[in-house]
C-alpha positions in Angstrom: 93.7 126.9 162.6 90.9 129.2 161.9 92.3 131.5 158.5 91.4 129.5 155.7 94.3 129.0 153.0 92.3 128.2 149.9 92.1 125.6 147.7 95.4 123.7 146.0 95.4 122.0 142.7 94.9 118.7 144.4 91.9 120.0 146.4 89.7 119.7 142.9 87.7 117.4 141.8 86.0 117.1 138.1 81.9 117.5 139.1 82.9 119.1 142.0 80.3 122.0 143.0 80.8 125.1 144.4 78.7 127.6 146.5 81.0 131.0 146.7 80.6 133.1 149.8 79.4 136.4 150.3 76.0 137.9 148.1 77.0 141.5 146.7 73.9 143.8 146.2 75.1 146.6 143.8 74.2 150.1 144.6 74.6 153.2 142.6 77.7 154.1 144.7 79.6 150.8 143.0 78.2 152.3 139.4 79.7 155.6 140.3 83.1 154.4 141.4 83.1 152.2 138.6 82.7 155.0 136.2 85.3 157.0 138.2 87.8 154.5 137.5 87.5 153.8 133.9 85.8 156.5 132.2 83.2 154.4 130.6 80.6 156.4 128.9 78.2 154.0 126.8 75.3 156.1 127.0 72.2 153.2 128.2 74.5 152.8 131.6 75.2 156.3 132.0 71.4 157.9 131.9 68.3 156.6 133.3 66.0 158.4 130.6 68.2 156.7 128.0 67.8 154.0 129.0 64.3 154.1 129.3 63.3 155.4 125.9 64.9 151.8 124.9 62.2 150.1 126.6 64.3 149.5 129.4 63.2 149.9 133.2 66.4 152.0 134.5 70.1 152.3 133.2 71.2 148.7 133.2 75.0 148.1 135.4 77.2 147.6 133.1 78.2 144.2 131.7 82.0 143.9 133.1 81.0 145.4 136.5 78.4 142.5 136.7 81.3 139.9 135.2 83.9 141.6 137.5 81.5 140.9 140.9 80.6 137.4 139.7 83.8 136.8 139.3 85.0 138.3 142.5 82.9 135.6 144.4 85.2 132.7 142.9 88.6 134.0 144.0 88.6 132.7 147.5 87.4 129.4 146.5 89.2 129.4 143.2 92.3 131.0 142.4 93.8 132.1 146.2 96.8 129.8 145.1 96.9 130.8 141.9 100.0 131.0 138.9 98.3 132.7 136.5 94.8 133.2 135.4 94.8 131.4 131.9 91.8 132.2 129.5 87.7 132.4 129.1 85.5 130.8 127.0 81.7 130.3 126.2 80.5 133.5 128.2 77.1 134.5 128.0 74.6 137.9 129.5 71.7 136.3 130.0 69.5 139.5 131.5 70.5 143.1 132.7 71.2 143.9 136.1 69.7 147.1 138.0 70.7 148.9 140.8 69.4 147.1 144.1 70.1 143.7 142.3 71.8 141.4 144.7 74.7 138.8 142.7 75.5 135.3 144.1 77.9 132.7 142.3 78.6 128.8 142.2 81.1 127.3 140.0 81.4 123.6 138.9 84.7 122.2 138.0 84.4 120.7 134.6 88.2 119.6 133.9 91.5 119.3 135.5 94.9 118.8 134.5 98.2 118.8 136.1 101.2 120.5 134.5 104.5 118.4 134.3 106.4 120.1 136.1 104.1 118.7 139.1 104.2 121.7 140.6 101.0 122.8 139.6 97.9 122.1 137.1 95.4 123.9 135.3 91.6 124.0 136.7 88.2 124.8 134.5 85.3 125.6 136.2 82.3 127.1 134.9 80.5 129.8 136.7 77.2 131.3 137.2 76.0 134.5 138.2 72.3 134.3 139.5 70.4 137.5 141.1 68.2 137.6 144.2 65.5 135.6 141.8 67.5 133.3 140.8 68.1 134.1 137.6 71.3 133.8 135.9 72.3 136.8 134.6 75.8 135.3 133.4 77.3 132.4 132.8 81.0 131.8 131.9 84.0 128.9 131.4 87.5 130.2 132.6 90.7 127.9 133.5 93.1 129.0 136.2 96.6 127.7 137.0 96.8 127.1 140.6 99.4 125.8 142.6 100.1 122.2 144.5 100.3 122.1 148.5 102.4 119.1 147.7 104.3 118.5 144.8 104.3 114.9 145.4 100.6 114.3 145.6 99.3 112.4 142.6 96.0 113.3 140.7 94.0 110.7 139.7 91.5 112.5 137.6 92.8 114.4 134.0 90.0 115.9 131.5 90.4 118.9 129.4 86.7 120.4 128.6 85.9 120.5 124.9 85.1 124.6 124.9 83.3 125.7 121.4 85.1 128.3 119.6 82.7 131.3 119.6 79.4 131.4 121.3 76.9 130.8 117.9 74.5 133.8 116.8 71.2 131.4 117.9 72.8 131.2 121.9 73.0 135.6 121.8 70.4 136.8 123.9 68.9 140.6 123.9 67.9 142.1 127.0 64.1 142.0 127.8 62.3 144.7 126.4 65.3 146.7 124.7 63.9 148.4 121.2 66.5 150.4 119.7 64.7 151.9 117.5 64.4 155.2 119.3 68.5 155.0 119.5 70.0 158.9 119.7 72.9 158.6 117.8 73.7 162.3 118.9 73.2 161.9 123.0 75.1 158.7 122.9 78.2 160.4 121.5 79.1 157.8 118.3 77.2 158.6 114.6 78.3 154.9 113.8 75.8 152.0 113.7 75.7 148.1 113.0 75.3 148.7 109.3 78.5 151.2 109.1 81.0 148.3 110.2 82.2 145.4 107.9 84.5 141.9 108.6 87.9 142.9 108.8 88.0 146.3 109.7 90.7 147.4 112.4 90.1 150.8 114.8 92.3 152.3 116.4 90.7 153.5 119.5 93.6 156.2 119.9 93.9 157.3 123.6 95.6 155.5 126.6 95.6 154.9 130.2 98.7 154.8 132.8 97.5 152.7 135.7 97.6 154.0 139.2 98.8 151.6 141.6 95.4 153.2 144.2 93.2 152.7 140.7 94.0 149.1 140.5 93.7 148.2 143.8 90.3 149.7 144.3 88.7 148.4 142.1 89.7 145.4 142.8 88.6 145.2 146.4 85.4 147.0 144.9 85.1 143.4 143.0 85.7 141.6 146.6 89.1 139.9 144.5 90.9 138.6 147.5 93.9 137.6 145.0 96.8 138.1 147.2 99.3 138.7 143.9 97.3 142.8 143.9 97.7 144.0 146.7 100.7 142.5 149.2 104.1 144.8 147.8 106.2 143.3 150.7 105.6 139.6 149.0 105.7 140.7 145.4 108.8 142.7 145.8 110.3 139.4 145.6 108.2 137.9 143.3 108.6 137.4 139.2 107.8 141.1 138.5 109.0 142.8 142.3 105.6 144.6 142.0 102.0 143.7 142.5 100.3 142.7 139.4 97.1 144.4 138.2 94.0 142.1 138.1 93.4 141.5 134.7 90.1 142.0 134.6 90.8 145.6 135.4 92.9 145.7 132.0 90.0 144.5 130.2 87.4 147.1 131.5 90.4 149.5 130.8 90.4 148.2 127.4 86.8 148.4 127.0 86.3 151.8 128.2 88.8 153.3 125.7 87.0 151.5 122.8 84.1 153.7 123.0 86.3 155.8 120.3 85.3 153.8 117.2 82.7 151.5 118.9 80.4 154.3 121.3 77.3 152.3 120.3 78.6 148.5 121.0 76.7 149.2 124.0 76.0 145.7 125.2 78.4 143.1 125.7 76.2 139.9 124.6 78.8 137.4 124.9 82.5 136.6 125.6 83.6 134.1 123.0 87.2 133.7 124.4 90.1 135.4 125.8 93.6 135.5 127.5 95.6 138.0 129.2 98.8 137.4 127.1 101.1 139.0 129.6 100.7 141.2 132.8 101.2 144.9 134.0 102.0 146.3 137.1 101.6 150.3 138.0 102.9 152.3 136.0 102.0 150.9 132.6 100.0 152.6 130.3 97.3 150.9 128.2 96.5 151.3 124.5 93.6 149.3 122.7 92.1 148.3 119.2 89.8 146.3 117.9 89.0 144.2 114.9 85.6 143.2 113.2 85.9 139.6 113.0 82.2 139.4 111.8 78.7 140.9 112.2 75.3 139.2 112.4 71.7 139.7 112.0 69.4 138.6 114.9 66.6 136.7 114.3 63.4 138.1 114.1 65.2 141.8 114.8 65.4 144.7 112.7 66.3 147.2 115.5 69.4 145.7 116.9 72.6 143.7 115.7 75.5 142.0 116.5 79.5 142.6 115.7 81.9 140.0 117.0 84.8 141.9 118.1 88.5 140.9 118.6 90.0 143.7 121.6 93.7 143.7 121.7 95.1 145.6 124.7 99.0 146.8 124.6 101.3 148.5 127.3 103.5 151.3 126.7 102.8 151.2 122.8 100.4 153.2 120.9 97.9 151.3 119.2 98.8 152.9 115.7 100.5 150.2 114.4 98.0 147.7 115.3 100.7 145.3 117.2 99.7 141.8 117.1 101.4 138.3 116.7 104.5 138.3 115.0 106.4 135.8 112.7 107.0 133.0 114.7 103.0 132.8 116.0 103.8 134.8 119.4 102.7 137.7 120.8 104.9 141.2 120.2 105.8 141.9 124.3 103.6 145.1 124.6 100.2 142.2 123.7 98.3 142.2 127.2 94.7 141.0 126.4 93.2 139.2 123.7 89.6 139.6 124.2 87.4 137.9 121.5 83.4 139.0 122.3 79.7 139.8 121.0 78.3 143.3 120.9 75.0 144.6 120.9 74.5 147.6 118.2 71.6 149.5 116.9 70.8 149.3 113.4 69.2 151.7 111.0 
């Protein structure tokens, strides 16, 4: 047998390290198409001069493209036999990537544990994004669900990672050789600043998105996701939702893009504290967001720039007026897709 069926839960071992396939060098055709599909228009990706009045050397990809090819890399390896992809933790962009950058991945699996049904178990790896230098450009936890080849095979090895709960203001790092003083409120479309947000505050970032069944799907081969559960409609049809599910990643960039109402100058994504995708969508569904201020931070030894830690909740099929959340009993409300807790970069005043 030549085709390759992926890894199973059992295959896994804690230390274990791995050296994804395939190095993706990103052009300006993946920035384009990247742009078609989610409308993102943060202003220091979209324009070269922009970018470079910041001190920057061209308009830097943006940070989900660069997480969604990184992560891209890991599917084969990781999450081909996948349940569900559970959560994120301790994410961090360590330097911007350019146009003509070429992205490579490893992972190393830092915990396992199986689920009691026996069915399947619950993989962490941590994985690194590293450019044609090798320099690491970002570095991320995420756990996965994946499914046993035999349900009778035992596991010998059980370890949950002890993940911190936010990456800490000292760990945030801002890009080499960005000065925001020169910021142009006006070109980048948003009068608000770093200074103009406080802890607490909800925004209701207003418009939404109906997903395309085409949209989904490319993008997601533009990310090289080889997740069979997006694509294959003759084995979903029978599956839990008898339709292919949307990679969730494609939900968050979704998500992200639509925030620019309210946040148009969180123009760097500095760190992904933690996150889930509470629930999945298939075509068809359209996606709301908001956000919360869970807290903002000065930078040491920077005037020009700040930080807002920002809570994105994404909803399906429900306006994000209301700012639906948990409810009573701790859970979700149904239309709850994404919980997204990350750092932003912002100009100050």
């Amino acid at each position: 047998m030549k085709n390759l069926a992926g890894n199973f839960f059992e295959d896994f071992r804690i230390g274990q390290d791995i050296r994804h396939a395939t190095p993706r060098t990103l052009t300006a055709g993946d920035v384009s198409l990247y742009i078609a599909l989610y409308g993102s228009r943060f202003a220091p990706q979209s324009s070269e001069e922009f970018a470079r009045e910041l001190g920057l050397r061209a308009a830097p990809i943006d940070d989900l493209l660069t997480f969604h090819m990184v992560f891209g890399k890991t599917v084969p390896d990781l999450s081909l036999n996948a349940v569900a992809n559970l959560g994120y933790a301790d994410g961090r962009f360590l330097r911007p990537v350019f146009v003509g950058d070429t992205l490579s991945t490893t992972s190393k699996v830092i915990g396992l544990k199986e689920n009691s049904n026996r069915k399947s178990g619950n993989v962490y790896v941590r994985s690194t994004g590293r450019n044609q230098h090798g320099e690491i450009v970002l570095d991320y936890v995420r756990w996965v669900m994946v499914k046993k080849r035999d349900e009778s095979a035992l596991v010998a090895e059980t370890l949950v990672p002890d993940l911190p709960h936010h990456v800490t203001v000292d760990r945030l790092v801002v890009p080499d050789g960005l000065d925001m003083r020169l910021y142009d409120a006006e070109l980048a479309g948003s009068p608000f600043f770093w200074d103009d947000y406080v802890a607490g505050e909800k925004i209701d970032h207003v418009d939404g998105i109906t997903m395309e069944a085409a949209d989904h799907m490319l993008a997601t081969r533009l990310y090289q996701n080889t997740a069979r559960v997006h694509f294959n409609l003759h084995v979903e049809r029978g599956g839990r939702l008898g339709e292919r599910i949307v990679y969730g990643g494609h939900v968050i960039s979704l998500a992200r893009a639509l925030s620019f109402n309210g946040l148009g100058n969180a123009v760097f994504i500095a760190a992904l504290n933690g996150g889930r995708h509470v629930a999945p969508c298939v075509a068809g569904d359209t996606v709301y967001a908001w956000s919360e201020v869970l807290d903002k931070a000065e930078l040491p030894g920077r005037t020009d720039v700040g930080a807002l830690r920002l809570r994105l909740v994404a909803l399906k099929n429900e306006p994000s007026t209301g700012f639906l959340d948990r409810m009573a009993d701790g859970g979700y409300h149904p239309s709850v897709v994404l919980d997204l807790d990350y750092w932003a970069l912002l100009p100050r005043r």
